[in-house]
C-alpha positions in Angstrom: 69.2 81.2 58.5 69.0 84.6 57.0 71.7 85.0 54.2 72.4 88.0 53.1 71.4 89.3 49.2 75.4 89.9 47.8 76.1 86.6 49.6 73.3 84.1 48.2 74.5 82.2 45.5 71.5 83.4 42.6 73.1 86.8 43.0 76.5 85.8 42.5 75.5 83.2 39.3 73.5 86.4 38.1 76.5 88.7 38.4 78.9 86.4 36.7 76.4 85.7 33.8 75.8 89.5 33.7 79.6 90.2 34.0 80.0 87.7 31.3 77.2 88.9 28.8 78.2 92.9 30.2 81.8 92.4 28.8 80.3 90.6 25.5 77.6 93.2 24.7 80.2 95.8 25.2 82.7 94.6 23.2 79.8 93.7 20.4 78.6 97.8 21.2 82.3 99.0 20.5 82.5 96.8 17.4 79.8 98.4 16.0 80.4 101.5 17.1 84.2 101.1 15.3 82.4 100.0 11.7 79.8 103.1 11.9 82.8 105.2 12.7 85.3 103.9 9.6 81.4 104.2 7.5 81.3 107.9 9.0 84.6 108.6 8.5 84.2 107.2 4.3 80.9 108.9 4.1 82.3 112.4 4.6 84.9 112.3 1.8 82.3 110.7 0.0 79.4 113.1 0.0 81.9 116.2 -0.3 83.4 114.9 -3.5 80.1 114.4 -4.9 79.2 118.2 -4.1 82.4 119.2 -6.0 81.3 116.7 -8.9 78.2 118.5 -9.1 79.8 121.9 -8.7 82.6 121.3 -11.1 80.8 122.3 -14.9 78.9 125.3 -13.8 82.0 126.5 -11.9 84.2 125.5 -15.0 82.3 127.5 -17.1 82.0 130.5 -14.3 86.1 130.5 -14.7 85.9 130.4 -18.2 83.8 133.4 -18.7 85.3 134.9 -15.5 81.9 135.8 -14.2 82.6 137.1 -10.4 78.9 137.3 -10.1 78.2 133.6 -11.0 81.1 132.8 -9.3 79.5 134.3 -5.9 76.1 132.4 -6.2 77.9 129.6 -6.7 79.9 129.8 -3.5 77.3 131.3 -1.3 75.2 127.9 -3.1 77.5 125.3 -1.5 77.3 127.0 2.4 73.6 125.4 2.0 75.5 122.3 2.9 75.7 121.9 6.3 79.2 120.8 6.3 81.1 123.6 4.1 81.8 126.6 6.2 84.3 127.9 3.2 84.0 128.4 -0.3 86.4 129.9 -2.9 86.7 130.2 -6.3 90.0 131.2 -8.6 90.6 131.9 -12.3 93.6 130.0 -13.6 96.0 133.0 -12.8 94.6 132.1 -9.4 92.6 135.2 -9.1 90.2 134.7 -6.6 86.8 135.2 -8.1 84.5 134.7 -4.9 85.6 133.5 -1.8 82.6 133.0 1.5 82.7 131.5 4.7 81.0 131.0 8.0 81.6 130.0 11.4 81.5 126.4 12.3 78.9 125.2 14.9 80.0 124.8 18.4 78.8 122.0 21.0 80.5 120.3 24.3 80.9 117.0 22.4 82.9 118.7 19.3 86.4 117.4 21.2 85.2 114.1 20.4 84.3 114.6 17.2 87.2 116.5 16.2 89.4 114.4 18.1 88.1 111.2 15.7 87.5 112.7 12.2 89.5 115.8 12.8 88.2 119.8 13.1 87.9 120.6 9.1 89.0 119.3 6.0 89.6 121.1 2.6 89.1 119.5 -0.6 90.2 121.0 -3.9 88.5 120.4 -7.4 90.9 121.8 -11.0 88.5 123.1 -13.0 88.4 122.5 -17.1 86.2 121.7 -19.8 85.4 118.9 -20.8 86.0 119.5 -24.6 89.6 120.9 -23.1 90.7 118.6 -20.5 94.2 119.7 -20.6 93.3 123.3 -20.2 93.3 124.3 -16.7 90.1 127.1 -15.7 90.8 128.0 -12.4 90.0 126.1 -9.1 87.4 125.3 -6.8 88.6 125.3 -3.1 86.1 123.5 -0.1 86.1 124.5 3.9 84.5 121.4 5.2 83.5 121.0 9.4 83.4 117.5 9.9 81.4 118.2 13.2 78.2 117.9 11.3 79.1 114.3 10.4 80.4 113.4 13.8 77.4 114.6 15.7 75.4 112.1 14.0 78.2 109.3 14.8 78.1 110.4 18.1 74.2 110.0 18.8 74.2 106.8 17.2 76.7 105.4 19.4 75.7 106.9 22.5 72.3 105.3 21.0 74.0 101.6 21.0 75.7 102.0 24.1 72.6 103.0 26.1 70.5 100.0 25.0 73.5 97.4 25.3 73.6 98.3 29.2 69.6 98.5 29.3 69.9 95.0 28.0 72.7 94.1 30.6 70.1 95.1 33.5 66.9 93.6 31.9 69.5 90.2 31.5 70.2 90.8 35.2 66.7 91.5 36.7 65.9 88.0 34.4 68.7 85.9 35.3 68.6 87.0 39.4 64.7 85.6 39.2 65.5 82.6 37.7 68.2 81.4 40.0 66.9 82.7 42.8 64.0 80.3 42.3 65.5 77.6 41.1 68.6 77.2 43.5 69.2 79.5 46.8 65.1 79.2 47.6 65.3 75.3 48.1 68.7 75.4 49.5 67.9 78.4 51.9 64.6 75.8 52.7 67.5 72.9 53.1 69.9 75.0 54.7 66.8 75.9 57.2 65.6 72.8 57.9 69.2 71.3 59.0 69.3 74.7 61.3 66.8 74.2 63.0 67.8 70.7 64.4 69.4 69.4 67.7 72.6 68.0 67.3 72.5 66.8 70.4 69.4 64.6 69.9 70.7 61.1 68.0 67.3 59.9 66.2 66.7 62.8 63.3 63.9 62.6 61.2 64.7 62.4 57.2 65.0 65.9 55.8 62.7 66.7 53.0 63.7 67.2 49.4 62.1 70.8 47.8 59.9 69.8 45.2 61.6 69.2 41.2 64.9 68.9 42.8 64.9 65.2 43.1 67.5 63.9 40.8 69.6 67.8 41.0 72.3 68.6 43.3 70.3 70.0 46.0 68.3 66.0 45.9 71.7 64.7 45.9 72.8 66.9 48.9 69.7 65.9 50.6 70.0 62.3 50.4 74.3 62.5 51.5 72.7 64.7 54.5 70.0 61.9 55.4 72.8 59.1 55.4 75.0 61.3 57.5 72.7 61.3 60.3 71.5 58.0 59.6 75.3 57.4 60.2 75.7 59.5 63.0 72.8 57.5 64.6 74.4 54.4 64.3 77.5 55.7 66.3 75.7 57.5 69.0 74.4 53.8 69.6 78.0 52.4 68.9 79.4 55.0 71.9 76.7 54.4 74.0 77.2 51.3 74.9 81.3 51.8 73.8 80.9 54.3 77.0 78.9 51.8 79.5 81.2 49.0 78.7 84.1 51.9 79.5 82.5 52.9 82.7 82.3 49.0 83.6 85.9 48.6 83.5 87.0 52.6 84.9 85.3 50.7 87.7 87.3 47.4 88.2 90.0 49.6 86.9 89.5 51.9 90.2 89.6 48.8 91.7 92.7 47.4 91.1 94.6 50.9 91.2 93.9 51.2 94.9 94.8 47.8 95.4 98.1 47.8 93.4 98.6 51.2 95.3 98.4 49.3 98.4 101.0 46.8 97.3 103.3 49.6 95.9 102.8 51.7 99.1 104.5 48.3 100.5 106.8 47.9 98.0 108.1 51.6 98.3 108.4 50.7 102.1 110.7 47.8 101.2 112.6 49.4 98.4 113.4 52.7 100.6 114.7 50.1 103.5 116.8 47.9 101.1 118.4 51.2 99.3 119.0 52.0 103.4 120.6 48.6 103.3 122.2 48.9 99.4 123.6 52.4 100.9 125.2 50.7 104.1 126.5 47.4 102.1 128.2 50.4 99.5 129.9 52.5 102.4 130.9 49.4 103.8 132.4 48.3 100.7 134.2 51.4 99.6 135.6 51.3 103.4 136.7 47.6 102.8 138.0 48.7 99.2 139.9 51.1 100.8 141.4 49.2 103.6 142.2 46.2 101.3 144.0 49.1 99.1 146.2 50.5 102.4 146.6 47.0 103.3 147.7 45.9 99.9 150.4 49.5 99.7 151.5 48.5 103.4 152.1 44.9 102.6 153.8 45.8 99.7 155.7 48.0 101.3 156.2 45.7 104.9 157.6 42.6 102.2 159.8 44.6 99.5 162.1 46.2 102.3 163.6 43.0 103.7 162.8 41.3 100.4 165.4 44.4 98.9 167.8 43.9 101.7 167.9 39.9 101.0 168.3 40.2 97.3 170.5 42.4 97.7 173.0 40.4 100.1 172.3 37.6 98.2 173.2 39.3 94.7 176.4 40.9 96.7 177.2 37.3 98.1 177.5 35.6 94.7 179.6 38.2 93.6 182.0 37.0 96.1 184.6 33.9 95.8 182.6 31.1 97.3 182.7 27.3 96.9 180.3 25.9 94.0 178.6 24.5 97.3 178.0 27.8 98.3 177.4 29.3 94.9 174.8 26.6 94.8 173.1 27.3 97.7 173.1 31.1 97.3 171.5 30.8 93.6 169.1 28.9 95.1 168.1 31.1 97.8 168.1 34.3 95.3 166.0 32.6 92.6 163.5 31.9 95.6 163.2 35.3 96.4 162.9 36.4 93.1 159.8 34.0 92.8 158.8 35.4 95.9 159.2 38.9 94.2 157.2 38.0 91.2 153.8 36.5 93.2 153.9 39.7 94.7 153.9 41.9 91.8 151.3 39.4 90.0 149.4 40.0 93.5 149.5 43.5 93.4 148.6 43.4 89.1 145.7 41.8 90.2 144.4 43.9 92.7 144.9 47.2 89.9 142.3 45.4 87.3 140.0 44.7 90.4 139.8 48.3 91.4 141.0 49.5 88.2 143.6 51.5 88.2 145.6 49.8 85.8 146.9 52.8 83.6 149.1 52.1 80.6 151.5 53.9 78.5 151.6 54.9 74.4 155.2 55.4 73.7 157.3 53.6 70.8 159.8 50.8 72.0 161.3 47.8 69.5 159.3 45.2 71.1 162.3 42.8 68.7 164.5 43.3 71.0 162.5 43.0 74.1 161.2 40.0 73.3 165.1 39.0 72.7 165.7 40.8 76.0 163.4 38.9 77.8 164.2 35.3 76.5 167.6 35.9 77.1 166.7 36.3 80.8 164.6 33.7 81.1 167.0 31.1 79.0 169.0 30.3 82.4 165.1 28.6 83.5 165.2 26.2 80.0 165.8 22.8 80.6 169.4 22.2 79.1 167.7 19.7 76.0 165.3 22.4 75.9 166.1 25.0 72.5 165.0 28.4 72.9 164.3 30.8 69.6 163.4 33.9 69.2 162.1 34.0 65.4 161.3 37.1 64.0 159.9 37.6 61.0 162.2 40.3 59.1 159.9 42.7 58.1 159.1 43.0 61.8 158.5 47.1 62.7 161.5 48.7 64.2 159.2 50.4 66.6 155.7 50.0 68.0 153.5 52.5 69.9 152.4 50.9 73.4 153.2 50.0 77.0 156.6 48.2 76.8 156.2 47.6 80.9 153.0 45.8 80.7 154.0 43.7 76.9 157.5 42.2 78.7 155.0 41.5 81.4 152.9 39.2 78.6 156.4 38.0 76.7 157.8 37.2 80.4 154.8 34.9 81.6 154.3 33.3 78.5 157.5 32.2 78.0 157.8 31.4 81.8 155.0 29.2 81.6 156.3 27.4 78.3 159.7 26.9 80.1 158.8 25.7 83.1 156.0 23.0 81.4 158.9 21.9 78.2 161.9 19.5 79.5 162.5 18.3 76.1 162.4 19.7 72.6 161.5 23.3 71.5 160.3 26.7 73.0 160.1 29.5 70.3 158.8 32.8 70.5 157.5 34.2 67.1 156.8 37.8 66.5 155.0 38.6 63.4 152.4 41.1 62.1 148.6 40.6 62.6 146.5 42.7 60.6 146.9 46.7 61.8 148.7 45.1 64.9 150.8 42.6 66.1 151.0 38.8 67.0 153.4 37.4 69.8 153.4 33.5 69.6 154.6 31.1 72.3 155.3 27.6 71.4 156.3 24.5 72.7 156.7 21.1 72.7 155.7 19.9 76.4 153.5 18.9 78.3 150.1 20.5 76.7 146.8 21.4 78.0 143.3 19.1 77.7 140.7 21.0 75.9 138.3 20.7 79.0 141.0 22.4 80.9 141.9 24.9 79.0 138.8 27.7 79.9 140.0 27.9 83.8 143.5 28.2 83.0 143.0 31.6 82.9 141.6 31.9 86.0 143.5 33.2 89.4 145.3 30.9 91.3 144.3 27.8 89.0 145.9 25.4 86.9 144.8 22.6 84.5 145.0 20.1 87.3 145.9 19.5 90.8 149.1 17.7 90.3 150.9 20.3 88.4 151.5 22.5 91.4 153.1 19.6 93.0 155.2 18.0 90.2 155.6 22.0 88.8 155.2 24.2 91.2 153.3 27.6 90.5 150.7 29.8 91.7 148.5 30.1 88.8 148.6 33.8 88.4 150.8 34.4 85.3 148.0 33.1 82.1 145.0 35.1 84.4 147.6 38.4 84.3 148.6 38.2 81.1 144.7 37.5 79.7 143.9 40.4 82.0 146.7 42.7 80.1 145.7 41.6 76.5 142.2 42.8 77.6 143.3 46.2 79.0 145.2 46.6 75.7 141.9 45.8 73.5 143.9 42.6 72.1 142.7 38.9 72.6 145.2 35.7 74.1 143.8 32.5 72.8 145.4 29.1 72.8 146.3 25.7 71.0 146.8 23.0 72.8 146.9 19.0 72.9 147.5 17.0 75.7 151.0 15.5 75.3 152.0 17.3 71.9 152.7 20.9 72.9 150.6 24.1 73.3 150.7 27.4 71.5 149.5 30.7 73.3 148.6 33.8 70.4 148.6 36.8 71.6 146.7 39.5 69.5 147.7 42.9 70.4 146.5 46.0 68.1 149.7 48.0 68.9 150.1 50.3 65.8 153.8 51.0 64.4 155.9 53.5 65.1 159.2 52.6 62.9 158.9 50.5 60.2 161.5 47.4 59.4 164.6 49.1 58.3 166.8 47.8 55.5 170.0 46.2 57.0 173.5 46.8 55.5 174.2 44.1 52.9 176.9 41.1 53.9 178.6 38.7 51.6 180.1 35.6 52.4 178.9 31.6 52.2 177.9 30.4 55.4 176.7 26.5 56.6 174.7 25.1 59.2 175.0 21.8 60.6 171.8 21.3 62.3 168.7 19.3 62.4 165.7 20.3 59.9 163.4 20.8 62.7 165.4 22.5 64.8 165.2 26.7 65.6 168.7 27.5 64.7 168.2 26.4 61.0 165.0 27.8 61.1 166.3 31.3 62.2 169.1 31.2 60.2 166.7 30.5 56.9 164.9 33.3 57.5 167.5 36.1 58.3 170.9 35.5 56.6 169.3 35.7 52.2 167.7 38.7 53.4 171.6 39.9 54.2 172.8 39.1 51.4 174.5 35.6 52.6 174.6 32.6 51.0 173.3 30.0 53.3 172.9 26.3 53.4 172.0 23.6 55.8 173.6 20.7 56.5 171.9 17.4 58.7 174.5 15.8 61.5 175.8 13.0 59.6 176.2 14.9 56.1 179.8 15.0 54.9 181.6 18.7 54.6 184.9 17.4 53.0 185.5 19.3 49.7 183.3 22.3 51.1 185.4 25.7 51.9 182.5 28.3 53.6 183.3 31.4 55.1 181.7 30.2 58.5 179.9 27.8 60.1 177.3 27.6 62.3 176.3 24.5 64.8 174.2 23.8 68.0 176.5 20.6 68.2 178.9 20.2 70.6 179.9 16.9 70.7 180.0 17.3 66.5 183.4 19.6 66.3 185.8 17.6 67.1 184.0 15.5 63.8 184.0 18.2 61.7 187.1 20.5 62.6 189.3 17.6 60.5 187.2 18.4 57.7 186.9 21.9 57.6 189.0 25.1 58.5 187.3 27.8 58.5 185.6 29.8 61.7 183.0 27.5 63.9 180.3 29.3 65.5 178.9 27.2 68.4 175.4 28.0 69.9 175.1 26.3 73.3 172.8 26.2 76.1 172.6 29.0 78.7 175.9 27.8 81.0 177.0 25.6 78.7 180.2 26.6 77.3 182.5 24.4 76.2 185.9 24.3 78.5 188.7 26.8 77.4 191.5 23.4 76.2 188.7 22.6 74.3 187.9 25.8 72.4 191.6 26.5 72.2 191.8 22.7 70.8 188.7 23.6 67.6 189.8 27.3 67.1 188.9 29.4 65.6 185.9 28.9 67.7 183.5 31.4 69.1 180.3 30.4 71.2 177.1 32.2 71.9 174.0 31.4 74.0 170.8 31.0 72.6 168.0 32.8 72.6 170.1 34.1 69.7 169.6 37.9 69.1 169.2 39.0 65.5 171.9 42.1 66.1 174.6 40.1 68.2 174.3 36.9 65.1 174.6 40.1 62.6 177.9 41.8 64.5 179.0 38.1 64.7 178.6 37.6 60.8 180.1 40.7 60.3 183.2 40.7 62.6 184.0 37.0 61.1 182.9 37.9 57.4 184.2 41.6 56.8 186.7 42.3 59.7 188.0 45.2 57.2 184.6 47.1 57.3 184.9 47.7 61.4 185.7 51.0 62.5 186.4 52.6 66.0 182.6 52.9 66.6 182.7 49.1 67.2 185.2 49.0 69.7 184.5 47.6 73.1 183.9 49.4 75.7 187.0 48.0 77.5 189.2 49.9 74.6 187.6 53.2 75.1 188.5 55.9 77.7 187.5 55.0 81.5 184.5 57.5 82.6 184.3 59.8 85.1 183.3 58.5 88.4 180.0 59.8 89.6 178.8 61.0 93.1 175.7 59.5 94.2 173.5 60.9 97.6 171.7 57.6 98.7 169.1 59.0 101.2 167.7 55.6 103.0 167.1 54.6 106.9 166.7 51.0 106.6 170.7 50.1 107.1 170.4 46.4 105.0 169.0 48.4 102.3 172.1 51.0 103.0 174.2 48.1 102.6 172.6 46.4 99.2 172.3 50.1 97.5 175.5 50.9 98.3 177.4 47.9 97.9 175.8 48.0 94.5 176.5 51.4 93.6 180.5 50.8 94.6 181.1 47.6 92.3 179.5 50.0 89.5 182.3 52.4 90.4 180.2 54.9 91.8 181.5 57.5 94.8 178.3 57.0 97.4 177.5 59.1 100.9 174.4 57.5 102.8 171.8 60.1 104.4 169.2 58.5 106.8 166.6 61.4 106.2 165.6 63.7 104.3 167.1 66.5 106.9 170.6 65.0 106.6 170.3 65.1 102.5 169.7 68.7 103.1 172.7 69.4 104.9 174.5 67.3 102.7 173.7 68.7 99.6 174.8 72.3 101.1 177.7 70.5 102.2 178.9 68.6 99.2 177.9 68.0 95.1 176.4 65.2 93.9 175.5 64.8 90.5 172.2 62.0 91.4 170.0 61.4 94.7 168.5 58.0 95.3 166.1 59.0 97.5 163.9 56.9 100.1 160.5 57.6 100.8 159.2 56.4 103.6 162.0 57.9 106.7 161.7 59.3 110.2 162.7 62.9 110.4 161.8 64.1 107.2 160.3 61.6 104.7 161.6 61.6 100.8 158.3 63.5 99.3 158.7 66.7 101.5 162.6 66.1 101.3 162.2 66.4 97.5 160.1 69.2 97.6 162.5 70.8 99.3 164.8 70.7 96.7 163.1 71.9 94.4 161.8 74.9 96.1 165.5 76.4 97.1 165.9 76.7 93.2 170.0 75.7 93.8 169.5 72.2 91.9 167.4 72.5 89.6 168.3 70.0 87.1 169.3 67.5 89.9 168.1 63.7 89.1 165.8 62.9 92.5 165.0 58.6 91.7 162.5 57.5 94.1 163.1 54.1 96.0 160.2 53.0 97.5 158.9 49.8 98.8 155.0 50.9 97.7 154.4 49.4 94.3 150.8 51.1 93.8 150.0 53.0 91.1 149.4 55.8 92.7 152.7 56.2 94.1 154.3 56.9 90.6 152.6 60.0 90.5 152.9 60.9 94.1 156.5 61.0 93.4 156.5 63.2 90.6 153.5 65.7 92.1 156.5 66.0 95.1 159.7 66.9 92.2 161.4 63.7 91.8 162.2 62.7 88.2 161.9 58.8 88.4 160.4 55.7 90.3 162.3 52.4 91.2 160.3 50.5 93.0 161.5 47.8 95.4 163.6 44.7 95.3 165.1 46.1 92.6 167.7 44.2 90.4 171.6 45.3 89.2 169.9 45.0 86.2 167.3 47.7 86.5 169.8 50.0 88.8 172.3 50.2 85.9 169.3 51.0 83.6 168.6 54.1 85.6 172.2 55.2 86.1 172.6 54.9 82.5 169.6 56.7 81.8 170.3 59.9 84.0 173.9 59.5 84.3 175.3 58.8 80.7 178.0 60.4 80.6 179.4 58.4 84.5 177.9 54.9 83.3 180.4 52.3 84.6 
């Protein structure tokens, strides 16, 4: 391999050595040169003053004796020196006695000289005698050229630097030999001998080592260069048979590729016909999803229209004078149907978390007083030794952020279910906060669950054995609903439960608050309970009446009160009044049973008595206290309705075809104290709204003619009642429906049977000014 001269190594070693010993002669060469020049430079001053030392007695005496012709040997005397080109000589009046001169030589390197030691220099010796040393003669003036110094400088440094850079080469010429031989020749020879090899063959022979380089570098090189390929040998064998033993298996592996393609061929065959058969099974089920969805609206719609009409006579019936035989009978037949109503609406809850539609709200609601709402309408199914509480711990949130609809539906089955399982002893419902949520607690003290029952009674339509449907009666539906619900709402239901002792149902809802626990207005007064330790009254009047500032104190059943004089007193006692009213005089408060008042002799017999039913609600026991306790604080806000002015009777449009469900909605309406004109379409509202006002239309939707959605639409298209309250009543309980209604203009949804209960609600919601 040729290798060019600048490249090879022994020419760059030489010209870094040469560089190196260049840059070091030179700077010696300039050191040098600097000493001669500061010599030069001393010698000049020197050898002129010794010329004027020479000069000075004969020129003393010339300017003594004032001998011009002396005086002008003398001068012409000293331009024998090469360096004085001037020469004059004065008396001491500083008459000049002689005075010569001459040119100074010329050459292309005077710059330099002058430029170091200067063009001339004059020098100036006082003459005297020596016997008169104080006695000035005259003067002897010098001209001097310092060229004829710095000429000679300048050849003897011109003279140094010339053999310094001689030196430099001959160092060069030397130095280039010298490694040439000794290190690129045996590496070229190494470099060579590695060229000139096949790296494709795998057995390389040894390279040699150049003679006297054995133990150098270039021996060590060799040897790393001899293991190398002994190395590279060794793998060339390694991947020789690496590669057969590859090529073995690319063979089997051909092999088994083609087979496995076979199979896959076969499998993609019976894939592509089962998603053929996936794709049929998923139409068909989307078709069957669908129909069971139309079926389940129809159905819905098919059983809540005479269900509506029945309630509805039945609820207009018992409103009636009848015989308690008849009164019997009629309750019986309208709690039926309102069972019916319920298994539908649990059927139909069901159905929304299988195809899940279930949507829920986020608005604030005081889930206190639903919870009171709600036992309160349930107390009429307690067993009459059963005692129902609502116990709510007092700093309770006013107001909660969630779905109030689908949380009465939890309250309402737990409770149901606690009810209908307790025929003796206690049902309480405890609200109470849970970490960043809230906890709802159902207990009671009947029949309880068995621990290996109590995983399937969450399930649809089962319960914890076969012989509580018959001895109970129930579907099963309400615990798998209300688990379902907690789910939906990201909460948990768990229970607690022994056979014989009771169960406990938590459920853990993370509902956030809206309103926290306001501070209620302070009461004062001494009240007593008479009242079992274990029982819910003295435990709800415990925890509400210090917190208002009462001063409370429970009392057992047999406990004397004589010498006692409370404010009020509280009892769940009946048959303990006529005991105690001898006693004591002030104000009784009697909590009974739902239906269980006592008979008006009796009452007028132990007055001052008052009697409320439990659940007891924290704000009716608080108006109680305070009626009975401060009468003076009242004010006209706190009249009864009965005392305030009658309202204005309302016009109502009730658009509906069904004439039963004419006769419920109307005969409603009309014991409300409502004005009502009945429309059988949606074309007869028309002309009845063009005809008449109204200031609400209860609108049907499902009509011949002209249905309630395009009826509605209607409406509000004409732009002439804007503001008009359009409530749906509709048979179709799906959750679609709800927005159906509104996507057609109408500003609310009632869906059918509907109670008194939830008609008022409505009325009262859109009509506040005509509620009745």
């Amino acid at each position: 391999m040729d290798i060019s001269f600048i490249n090879r190594l022994s020419f760059k070693q030489a010209r870094l050595t040469v560089l190196v010993g260049f840059v070091l002669g030179t700077v010696l060469s300039l050191v040098q040169i600097t000493l001669d020049y500061a010599s030069e430079d001393a010698s000049i001053d020197r050898e002129i003053r010794s010329l004027l030392e020479i000069s000075h007695n004969p020129a003393s005496r010339i300017a003594y004796n004032i001998d011009a012709e002396l005086a002008q040997e003398l001068t012409l005397g000293l331009l024998h020196s090469p360096a004085v080109i001037g020469a004059r000589l004065s008396d001491n009046n500083n008459v000049t006695l002689a005075s010569v001169d001459r040119l100074p030589a010329q050459s292309r390197y005077r710059v330099i000289s002058d430029f170091l030691f200067s063009a001339s220099r004059q020098f100036d010796d006082p003459l005297y005698l020596d016997h008169l040393p104080n006695d000035p003669m005259g003067n002897l003036h010098l001209d001097v050229d310092t060229y004829a110094f710095g000429s000679h400088f300048l050849q003897r440094a011109e003279i140094t630097l010339v053999n310094g850079f001689t030196r430099s080469l001959l160092l060069s010429a030397i130095l280039l030999m010298l490694f040439y031989v000794s290190l690129t020749k045996p590496l070229v020879t190494v470099i060579g001998a590695l060229a000139s090899r096949d790296p494709r063959q795998p057995n390389q022979p040894p390279l040699a080592c150049p003679p006297r380089h054995e133990q150098d570098e270039i021996g060590v090189l060799v040897q790393v260069a001899n293991q190398q390929f002994d190395m590279v040998a060794s793998e060339f064998s390694r991947r020789r048979v690496a590669e057969n033993s590859l090529t073995r298996h690319l063979s089997e592996l051909e092999n088994i590729v083609a087979a496995r393609t076979i199979e896959l061929k076969a499998s993609n065959l019976r894939l592509s016909r089962s998603n053929d058969e996936l794709q049929i099974a998923r139409s068909t089920a989307m078709d069957m999803a669908h129909a069971r969805s139309v079926f389940l609206a129809n159905m819905s719609h098919e059983i809540r229209t005479p269900l509506n009409g029945l309630l509805g006579m039945l609820s207009l019936s018992l409103d009636s004078s009848l015989t308690a035989e008849q009164r019997q009978q009629l309750s019986i037949a309208h709690d039926s149907g309102k069972v019916l109503v319920e298994l539908l609406n649990d059927i139909l809850d069901l159905s929304k978390f299988d195809a899940g539609q279930l949507e829920l709200e986020r608005i604030p609601f005081d889930l206190g007083a639903l919870v009171e709402d709600t036992a309160n309408l349930l107390s009429q199914n307690a067993a009459p030794s059963v005692e129902l509480t609502c116990l709510i711990e007092p700093s309770f949130p006013a107001m909660i952020l969630g779905d109030p609809t689908r949380v009465r539906q939890i309250v309402s089955n737990l409770l149901s279910n606690a009810l209908k399982f307790t025929r003796f002893g206690r049902v309480d419902v405890r609200l109470s906060r849970h970490g960043d949520g809230i906890r709802i607690e159902v207990r009671d003290t009947g029949i309880g669950i068995a621990e290996d029952d109590q995983a399937k009674i969450f399930q649809p339509f089962t319960q914890a054995a076969a012989g509580i449907t018959r001895q109970f009666g129930g579907t099963g539906l309400g615990l798998a609903l209300t688990h379902n619900l907690c789910g939906a709402m990201k909460g948990h239901l768990s229970i607690e439960s022994k056979v014989g002792f009771g169960s406990r149902f938590y459920a853990d809802l993370p509902l956030p608050t809206h309103v926290p626990a306001p501070l209620p207005v302070k009461l004062s007064g001494r009240v007593i309970a008479v009242s079992p330790s274990d029982s819910g009254l003295a435990e709800l009047l415990g925890s509400l009446l210090p917190g208002w500032g009462i001063e409370y104190q429970r009392y057992g059943l047999g406990d004397s009160l004589f010498g006692l004089n409370p404010d009020l007193l509280i009892t769940d006692c009946p048959e303990c009044l006529f005991g105690l009213r001898p006693a004591i005089e002030v104000p009784i408060l009697l909590i009974t049973a739902y239906g269980n008042f006592m008979p008006s002799e009796q009452v007028t017999a132990l007055a001052p008595l008052q009697q409320q039913a439990r659940p007891l609600a924290r704000n009716a026991l608080y108006q109680t206290l305070r009626r009975i306790l401060q009468p003076e604080d009242l004010d006209t806000d706190e009249l009864t309705y009965s005392d305030q002015a009658s309202p204005r009777r309302a016009r109502i449009l009730l658009v509906e075809d069904n004439p039963v469900n004419q006769l419920v909605a109307k005969g409603m309406l009309s014991k409300l104290g409502y004005d009502v004109v009945v429309s059988g379409h949606g074309s007869d509202a028309l002309e009845q709204l063009e005809l008449h006002s109204f200031d609400l239309v209860l609108m049907d939707c499902n009509m011949p003619v002209m249905d309630g959605y395009e009826a509605s639409r209607q409406i509000r298209q004409s732009g002439r009642w804007p503001n008009m309250p359009i409530i749906a009543l509709t048979a179709n309980a799906m959750p679609e429906e709800r927005e159906r209604c509104r996507a057609a203009g109408m500003s609310d949804y009632l869906a059918k049977p509907f109670r008194r209960e939830e008609l008022i609600s409505l009325l009262d919601q859109w009509l506040p000014a005509a509620r009745s």
